[in-house]
GUKE-886804 format. One record per residue (C-alpha): residue in three letters; z, y, x; residue number from 1. Coordinates in steps of 0.1 Angstrom, whole numbers, plus 5000, padded with zeros to 4 digits. Layout:
BEGIN
<r 'Ala', <Z, Y, X>, NUM>;
...
END
This chain:
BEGIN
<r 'Unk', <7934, 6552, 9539>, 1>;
<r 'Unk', <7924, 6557, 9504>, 2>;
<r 'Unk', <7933, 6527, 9479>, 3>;
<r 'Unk', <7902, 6509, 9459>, 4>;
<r 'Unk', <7897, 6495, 9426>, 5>;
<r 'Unk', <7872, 6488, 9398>, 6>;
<r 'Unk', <7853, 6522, 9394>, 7>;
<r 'Unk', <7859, 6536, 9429>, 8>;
<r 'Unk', <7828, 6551, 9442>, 9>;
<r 'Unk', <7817, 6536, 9478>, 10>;
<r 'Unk', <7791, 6543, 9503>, 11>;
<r 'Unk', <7767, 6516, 9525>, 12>;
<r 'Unk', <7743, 6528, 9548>, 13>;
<r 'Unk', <7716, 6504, 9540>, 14>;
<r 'Unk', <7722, 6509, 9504>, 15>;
<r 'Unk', <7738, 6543, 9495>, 16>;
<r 'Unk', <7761, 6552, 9470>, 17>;
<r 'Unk', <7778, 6523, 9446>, 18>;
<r 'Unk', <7804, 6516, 9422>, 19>;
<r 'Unk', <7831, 6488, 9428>, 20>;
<r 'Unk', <7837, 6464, 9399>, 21>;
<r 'Unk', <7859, 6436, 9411>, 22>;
<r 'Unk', <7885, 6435, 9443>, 23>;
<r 'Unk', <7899, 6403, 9456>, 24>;
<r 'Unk', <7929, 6417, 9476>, 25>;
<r 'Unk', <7934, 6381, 9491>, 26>;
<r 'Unk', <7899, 6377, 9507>, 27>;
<r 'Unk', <7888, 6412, 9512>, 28>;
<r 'Unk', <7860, 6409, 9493>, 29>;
<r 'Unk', <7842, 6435, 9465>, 30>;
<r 'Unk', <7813, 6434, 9442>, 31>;
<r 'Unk', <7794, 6469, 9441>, 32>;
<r 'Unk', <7768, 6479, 9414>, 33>;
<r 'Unk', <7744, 6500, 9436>, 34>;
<r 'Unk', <7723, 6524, 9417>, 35>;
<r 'Unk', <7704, 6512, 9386>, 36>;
<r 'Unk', <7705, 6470, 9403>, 37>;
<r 'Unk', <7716, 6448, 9377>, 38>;
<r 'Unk', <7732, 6422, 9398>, 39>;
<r 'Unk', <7765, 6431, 9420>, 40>;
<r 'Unk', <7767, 6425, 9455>, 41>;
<r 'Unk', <7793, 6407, 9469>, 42>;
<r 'Unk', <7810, 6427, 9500>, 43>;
<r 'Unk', <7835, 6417, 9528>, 44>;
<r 'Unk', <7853, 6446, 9538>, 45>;
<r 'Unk', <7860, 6436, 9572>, 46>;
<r 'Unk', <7826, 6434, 9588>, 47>;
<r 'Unk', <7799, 6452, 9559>, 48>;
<r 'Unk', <7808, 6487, 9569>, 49>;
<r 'Unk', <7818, 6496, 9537>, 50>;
<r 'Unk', <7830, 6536, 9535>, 51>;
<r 'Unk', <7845, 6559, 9508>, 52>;
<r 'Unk', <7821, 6581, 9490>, 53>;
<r 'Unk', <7833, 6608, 9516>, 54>;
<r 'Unk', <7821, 6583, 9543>, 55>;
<r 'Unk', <7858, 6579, 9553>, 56>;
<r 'Unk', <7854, 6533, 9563>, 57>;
<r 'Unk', <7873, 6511, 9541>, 58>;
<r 'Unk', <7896, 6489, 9565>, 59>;
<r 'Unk', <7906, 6458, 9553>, 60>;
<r 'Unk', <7942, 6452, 9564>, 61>;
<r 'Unk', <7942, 6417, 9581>, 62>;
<r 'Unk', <7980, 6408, 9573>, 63>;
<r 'Unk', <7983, 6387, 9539>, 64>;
<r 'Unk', <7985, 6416, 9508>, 65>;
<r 'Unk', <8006, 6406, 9479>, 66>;
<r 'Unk', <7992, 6384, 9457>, 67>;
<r 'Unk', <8017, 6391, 9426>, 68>;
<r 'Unk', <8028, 6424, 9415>, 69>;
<r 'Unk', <8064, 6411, 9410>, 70>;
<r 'Unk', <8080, 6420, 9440>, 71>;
<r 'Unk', <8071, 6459, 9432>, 72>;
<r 'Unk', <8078, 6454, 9395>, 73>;
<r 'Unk', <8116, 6443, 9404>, 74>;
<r 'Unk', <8118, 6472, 9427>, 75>;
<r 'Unk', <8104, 6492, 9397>, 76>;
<r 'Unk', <8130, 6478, 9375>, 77>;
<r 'Unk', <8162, 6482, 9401>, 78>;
<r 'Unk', <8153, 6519, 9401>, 79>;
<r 'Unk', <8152, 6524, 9364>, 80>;
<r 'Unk', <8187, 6505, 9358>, 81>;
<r 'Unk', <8205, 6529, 9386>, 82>;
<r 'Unk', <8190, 6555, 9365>, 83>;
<r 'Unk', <8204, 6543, 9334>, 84>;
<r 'Unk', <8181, 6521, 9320>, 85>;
<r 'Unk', <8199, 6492, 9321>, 86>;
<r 'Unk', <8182, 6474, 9295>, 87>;
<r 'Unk', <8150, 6465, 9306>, 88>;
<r 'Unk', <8144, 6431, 9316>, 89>;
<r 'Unk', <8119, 6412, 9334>, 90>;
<r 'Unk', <8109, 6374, 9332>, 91>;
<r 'Unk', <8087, 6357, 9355>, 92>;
<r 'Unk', <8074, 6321, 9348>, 93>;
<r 'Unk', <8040, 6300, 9366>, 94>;
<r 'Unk', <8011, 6298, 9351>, 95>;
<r 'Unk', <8002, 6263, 9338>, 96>;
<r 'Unk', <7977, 6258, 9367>, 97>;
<r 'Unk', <8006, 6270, 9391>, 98>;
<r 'Unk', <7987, 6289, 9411>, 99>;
<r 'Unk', <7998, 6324, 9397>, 100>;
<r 'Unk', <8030, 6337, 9377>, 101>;
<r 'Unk', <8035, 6356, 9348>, 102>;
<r 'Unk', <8055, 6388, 9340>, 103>;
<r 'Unk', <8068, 6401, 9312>, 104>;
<r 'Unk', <8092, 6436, 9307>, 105>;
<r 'Unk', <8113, 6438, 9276>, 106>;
<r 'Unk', <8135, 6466, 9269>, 107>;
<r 'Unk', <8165, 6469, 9241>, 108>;
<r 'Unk', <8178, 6436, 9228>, 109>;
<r 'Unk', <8189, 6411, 9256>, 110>;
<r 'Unk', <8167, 6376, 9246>, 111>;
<r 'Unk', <8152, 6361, 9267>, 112>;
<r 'Unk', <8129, 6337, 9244>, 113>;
<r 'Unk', <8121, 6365, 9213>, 114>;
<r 'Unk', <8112, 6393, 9231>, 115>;
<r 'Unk', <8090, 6418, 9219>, 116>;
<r 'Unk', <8059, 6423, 9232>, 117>;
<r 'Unk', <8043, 6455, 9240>, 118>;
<r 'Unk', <8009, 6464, 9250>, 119>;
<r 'Unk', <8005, 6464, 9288>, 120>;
<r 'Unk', <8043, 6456, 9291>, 121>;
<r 'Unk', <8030, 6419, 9306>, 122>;
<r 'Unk', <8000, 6404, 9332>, 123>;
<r 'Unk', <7997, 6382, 9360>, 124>;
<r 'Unk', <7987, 6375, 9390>, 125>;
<r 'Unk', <7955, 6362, 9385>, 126>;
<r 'Unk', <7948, 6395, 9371>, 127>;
<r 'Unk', <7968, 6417, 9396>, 128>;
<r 'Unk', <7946, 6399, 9431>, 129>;
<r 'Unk', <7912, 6414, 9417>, 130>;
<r 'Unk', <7925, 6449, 9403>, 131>;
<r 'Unk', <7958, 6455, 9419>, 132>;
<r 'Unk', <7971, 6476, 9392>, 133>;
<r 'Unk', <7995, 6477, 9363>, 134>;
<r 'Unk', <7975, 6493, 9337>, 135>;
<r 'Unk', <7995, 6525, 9327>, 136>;
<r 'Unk', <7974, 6548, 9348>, 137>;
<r 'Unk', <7991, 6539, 9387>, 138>;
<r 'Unk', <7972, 6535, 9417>, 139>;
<r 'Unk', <7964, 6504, 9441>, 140>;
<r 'Unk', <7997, 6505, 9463>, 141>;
<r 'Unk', <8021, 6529, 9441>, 142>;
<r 'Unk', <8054, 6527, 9453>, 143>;
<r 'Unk', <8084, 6520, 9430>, 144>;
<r 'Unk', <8092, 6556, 9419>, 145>;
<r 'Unk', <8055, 6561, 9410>, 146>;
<r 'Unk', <8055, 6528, 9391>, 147>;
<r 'Unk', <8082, 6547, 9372>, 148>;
<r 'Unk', <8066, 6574, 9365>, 149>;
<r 'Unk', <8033, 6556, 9352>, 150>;
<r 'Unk', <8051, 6541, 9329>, 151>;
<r 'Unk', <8070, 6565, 9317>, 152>;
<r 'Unk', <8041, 6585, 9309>, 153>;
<r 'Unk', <8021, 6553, 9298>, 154>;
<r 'Unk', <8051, 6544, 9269>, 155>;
<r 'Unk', <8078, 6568, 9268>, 156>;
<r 'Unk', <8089, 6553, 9236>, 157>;
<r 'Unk', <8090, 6519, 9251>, 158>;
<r 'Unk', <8109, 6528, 9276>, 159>;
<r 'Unk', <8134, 6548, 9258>, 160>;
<r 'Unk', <8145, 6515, 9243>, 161>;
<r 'Unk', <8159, 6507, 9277>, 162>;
<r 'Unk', <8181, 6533, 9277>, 163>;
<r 'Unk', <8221, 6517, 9274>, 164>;
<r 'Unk', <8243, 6499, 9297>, 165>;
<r 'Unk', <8238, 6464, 9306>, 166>;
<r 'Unk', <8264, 6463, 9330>, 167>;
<r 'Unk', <8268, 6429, 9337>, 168>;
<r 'Unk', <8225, 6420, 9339>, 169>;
<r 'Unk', <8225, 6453, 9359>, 170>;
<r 'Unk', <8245, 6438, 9384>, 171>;
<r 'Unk', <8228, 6403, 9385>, 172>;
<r 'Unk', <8196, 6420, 9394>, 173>;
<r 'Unk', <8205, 6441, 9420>, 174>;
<r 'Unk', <8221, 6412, 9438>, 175>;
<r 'Unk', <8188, 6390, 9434>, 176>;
<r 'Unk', <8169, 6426, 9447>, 177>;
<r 'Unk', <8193, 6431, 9476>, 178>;
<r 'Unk', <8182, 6395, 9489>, 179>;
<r 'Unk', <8148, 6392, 9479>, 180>;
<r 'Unk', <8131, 6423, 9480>, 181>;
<r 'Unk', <8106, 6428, 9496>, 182>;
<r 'Unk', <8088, 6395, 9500>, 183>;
<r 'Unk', <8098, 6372, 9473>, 184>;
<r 'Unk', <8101, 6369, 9437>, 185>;
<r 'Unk', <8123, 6353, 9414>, 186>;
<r 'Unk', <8107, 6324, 9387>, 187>;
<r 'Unk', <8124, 6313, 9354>, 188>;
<r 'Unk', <8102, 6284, 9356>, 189>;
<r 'Unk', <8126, 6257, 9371>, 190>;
<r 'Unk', <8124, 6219, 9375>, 191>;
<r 'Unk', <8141, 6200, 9349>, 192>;
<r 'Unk', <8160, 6165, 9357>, 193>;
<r 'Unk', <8163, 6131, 9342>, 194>;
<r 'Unk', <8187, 6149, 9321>, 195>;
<r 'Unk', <8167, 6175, 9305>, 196>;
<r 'Unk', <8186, 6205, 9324>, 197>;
<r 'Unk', <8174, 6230, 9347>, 198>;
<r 'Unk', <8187, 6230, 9385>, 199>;
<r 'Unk', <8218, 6253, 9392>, 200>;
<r 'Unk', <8199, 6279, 9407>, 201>;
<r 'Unk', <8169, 6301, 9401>, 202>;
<r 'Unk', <8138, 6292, 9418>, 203>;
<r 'Unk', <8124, 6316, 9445>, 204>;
<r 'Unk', <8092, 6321, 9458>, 205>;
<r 'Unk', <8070, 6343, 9487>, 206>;
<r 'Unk', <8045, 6370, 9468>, 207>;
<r 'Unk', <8027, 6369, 9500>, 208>;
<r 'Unk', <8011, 6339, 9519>, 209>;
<r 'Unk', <8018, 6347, 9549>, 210>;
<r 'Unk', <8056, 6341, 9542>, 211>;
<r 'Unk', <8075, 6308, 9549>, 212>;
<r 'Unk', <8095, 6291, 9516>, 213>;
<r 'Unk', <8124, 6306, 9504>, 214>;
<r 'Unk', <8157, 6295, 9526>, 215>;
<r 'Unk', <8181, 6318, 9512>, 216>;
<r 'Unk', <8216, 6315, 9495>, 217>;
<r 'Unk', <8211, 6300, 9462>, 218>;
<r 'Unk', <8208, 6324, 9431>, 219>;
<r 'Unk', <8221, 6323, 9399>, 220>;
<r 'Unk', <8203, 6326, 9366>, 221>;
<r 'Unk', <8206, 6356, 9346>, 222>;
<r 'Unk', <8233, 6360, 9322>, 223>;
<r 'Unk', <8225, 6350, 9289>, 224>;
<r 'Unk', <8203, 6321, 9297>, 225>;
<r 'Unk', <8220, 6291, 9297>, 226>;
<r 'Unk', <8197, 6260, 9313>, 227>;
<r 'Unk', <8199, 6231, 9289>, 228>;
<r 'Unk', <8166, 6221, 9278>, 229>;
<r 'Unk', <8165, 6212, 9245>, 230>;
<r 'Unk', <8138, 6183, 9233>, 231>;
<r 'Unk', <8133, 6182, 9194>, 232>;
<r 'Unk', <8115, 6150, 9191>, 233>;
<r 'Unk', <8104, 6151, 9155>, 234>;
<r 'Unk', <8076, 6181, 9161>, 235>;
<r 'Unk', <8071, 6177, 9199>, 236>;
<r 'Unk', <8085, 6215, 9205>, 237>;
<r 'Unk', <8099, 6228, 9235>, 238>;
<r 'Unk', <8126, 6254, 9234>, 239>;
<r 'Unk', <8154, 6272, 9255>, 240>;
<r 'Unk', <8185, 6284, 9243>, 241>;
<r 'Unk', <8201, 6317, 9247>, 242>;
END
């Protein structure tokens, strides 16, 4: 079955031809422009018949989708290190509402808290649920090797910057990958105690619903990020160091 996002071209047989604007991969519902209508209709692709242009039917898949695209991005990233790009990076961290996390690549320089930013080097989830794509020209449902490949055409020269060892982060990820993958995620967004530290280990969580909590081995936090929270009290700033 063909994949669908904003600007894919659909077909209903009560209303013809139309043009998808928003997908919500966790409720299987669309909103299609028909024709010259200036309101969308809302859609459920498991009982309004909606088809491809081609008339090929859309079939909403009735297991749990991913709801974060981090799961895919680590994959992404594992690749690119056993191809030598051992320095690229990704962080993870909730949202403040803590319904969705945050991701972030970073290639070159190792730090965790001034990294540079590039454009459509970062998202979320909350983005990701109602157009299930990264932005650098991929597909709904690209596999790891074609993630690579969109962004290597997206930014080469960002991601020439990862080129270099990293030997030691290398190896941290692949051991978080080789337990995780493919159904949960790591979060640098830990709970802090009466002590103003972060717990021993990395928190873990499911990128699909459908998943029970994490009840894994403990895992590490990345080298170079060492967990004391620091308070300064005089300006009311928050700040980790590395």
């Amino acid at each position: 079955m063909k994949p669908i996002a904003p600007g894919t071209v659909v077909f209903h047989r009560y209303r013809g031809y139309g043009v998808v604007t928003a997908v919500n991969l966790l409720t299987g519902w669309v909103s299609v422009r028909f024709g010259n209508e200036k309101k969308c209709l809302d859609l459920n692709l498991s009982s309004d018949e909606v088809q491809h242009a081609d008339k090929e039917p859309i079939l909403f898949r009735r297991e749990a989708p991913d709801r974060m695209p981090h799961a895919k991005l680590m994959d992404m990233v594992r690749h690119l290190h056993q191809a030598g790009y051992q320095r690229l990076y990704l962080k993870s961290w909730p949202q403040p509402s803590g319904l969705h996390w945050r991701w972030h690549l970073f290639a070159g320089r190792r730090d965790w808290m001034h990294r540079p930013w590039r454009e459509g080097w970062y998202g979320s989830g909350s983005d990701y649920i109602f157009n299930p794509v990264m932005g650098w020209g991929d597909l709904p449902g690209a596999s790891a090797s074609e993630l690579v490949d969109a962004l290597a055409r997206f930014d080469p020269e960002g991601l020439a910057q990862a080129l270099g060892e990293d030997e030691e982060h290398a190896r941290w990820f692949d051991y978080v990958c080789q337990i995780l993958l493919p159904g949960y995620m790591y979060s640098m967004g830990g709970q802090l105690d009466e002590n103003n530290a972060f717990s021993e280990s990395i928190s873990v969580h499911p990128v699909r619903q459908s998943l029970p909590p994490y009840r894994g081995v403990s895992l590490p936090w990345p080298p170079g990020w060492k967990r004391q929270y620091h308070k300064k009290r005089s300006s009311r700033l928050h700040f980790f160091s590395v």
